[in-house]
Backbone as a printed PyTorch tensor [residue, N CA C, xyz], in Angstrom:
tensor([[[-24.1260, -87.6830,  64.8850],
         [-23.2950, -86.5580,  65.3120],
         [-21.9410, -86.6020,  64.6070]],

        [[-21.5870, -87.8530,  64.0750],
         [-19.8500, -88.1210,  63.8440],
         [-20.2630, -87.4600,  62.3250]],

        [[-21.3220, -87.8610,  61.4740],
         [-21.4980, -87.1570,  60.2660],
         [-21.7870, -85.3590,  60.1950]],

        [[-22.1600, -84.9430,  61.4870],
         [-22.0010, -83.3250,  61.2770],
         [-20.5670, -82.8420,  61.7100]],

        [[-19.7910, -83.6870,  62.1310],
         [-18.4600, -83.4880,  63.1190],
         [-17.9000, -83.5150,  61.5640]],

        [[-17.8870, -84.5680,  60.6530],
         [-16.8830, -84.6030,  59.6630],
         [-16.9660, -83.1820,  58.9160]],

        [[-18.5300, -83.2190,  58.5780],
         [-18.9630, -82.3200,  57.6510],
         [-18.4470, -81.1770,  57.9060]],

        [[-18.4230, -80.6620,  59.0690],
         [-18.1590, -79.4890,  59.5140],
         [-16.5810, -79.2960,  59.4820]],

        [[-16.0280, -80.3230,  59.7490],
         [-14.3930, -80.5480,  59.7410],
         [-13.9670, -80.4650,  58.1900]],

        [[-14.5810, -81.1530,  57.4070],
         [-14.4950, -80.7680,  56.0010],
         [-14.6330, -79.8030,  55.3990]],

        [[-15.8010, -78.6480,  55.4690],
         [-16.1810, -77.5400,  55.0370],
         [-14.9670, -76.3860,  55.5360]],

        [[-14.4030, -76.7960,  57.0540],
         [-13.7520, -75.6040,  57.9720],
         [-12.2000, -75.8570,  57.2400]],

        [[-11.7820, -77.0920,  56.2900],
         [-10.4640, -77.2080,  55.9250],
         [-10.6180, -76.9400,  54.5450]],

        [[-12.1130, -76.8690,  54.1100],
         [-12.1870, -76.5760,  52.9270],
         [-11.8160, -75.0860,  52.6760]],

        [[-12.3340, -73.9790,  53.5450],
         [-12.0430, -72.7590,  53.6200],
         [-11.0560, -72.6000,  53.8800]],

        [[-10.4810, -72.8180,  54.9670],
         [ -9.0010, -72.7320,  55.1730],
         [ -8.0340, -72.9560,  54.2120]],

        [[ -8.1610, -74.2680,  53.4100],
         [ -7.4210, -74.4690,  52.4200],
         [ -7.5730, -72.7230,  50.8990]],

        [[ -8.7080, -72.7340,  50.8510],
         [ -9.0860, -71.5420,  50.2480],
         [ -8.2870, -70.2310,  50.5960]],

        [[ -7.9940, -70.1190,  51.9770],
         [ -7.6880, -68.8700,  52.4040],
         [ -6.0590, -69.0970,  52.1650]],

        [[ -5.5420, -69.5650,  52.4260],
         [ -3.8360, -69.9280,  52.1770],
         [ -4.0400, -70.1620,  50.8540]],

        [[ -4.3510, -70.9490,  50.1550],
         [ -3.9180, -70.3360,  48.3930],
         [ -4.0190, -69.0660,  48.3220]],

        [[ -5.1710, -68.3460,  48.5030],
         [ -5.4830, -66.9520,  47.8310],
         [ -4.5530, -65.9650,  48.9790]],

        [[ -4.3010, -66.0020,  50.0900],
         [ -2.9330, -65.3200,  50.7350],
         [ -1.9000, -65.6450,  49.8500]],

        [[ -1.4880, -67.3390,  49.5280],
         [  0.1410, -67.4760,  48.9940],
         [ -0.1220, -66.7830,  47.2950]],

        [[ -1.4660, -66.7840,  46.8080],
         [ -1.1780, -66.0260,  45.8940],
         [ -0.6650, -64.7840,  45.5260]],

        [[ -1.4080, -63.8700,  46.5940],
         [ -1.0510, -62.5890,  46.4970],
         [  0.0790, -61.9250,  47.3770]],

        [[  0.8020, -63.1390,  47.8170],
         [  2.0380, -62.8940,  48.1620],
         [  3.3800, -63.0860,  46.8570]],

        [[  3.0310, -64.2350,  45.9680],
         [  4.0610, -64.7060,  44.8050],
         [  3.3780, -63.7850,  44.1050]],

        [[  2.4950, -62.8810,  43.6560],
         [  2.1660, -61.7390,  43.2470],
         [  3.0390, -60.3070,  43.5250]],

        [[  2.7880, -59.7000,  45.0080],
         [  3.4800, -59.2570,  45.4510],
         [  5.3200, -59.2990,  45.2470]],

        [[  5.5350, -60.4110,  45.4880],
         [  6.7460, -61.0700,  45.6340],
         [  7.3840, -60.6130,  43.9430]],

        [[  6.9460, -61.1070,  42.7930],
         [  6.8860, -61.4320,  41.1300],
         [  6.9750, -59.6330,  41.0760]],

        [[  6.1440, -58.4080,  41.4410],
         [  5.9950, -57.5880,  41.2280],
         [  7.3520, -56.5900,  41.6250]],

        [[  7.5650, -57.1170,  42.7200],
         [  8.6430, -56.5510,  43.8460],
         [  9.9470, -56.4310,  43.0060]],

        [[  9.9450, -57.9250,  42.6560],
         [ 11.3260, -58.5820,  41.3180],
         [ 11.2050, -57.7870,  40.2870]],

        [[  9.9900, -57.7400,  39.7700],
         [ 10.1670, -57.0060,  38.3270],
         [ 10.2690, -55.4360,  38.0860]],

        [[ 10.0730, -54.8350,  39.6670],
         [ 10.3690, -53.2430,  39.8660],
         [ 11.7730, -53.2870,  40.4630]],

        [[ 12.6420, -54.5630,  40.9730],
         [ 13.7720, -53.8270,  41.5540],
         [ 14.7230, -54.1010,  39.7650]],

        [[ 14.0990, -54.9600,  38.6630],
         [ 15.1810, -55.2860,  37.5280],
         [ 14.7480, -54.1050,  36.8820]],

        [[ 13.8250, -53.3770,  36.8170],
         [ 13.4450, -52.2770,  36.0010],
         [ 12.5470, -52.1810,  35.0640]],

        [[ 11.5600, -53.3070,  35.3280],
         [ 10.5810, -53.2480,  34.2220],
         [  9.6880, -52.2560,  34.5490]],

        [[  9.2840, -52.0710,  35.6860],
         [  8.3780, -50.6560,  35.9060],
         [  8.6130, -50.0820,  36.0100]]])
């Protein structure tokens, strides 16, 4: 049972970890875009 407990604990931080990069990405995206329309590149 302690080996499906990890597994499962591993896989559930594996995603998680997944989901916060690809949010903080498309926030320093957002963020990078925001900057470069208030200096006037767009």
């Amino acid at each position: 049972m302690e080996q499906e407990i990890t597994f499962g604990t591993k896989l559930l931080n594996g995603f998680l970890s997944l989901t916060v990069i690809t949010l903080v990405g498309i926030l320093l995206t957002v963020v990078v875009c925001l900057i470069l329309w208030a200096v006037g590149v767009f």
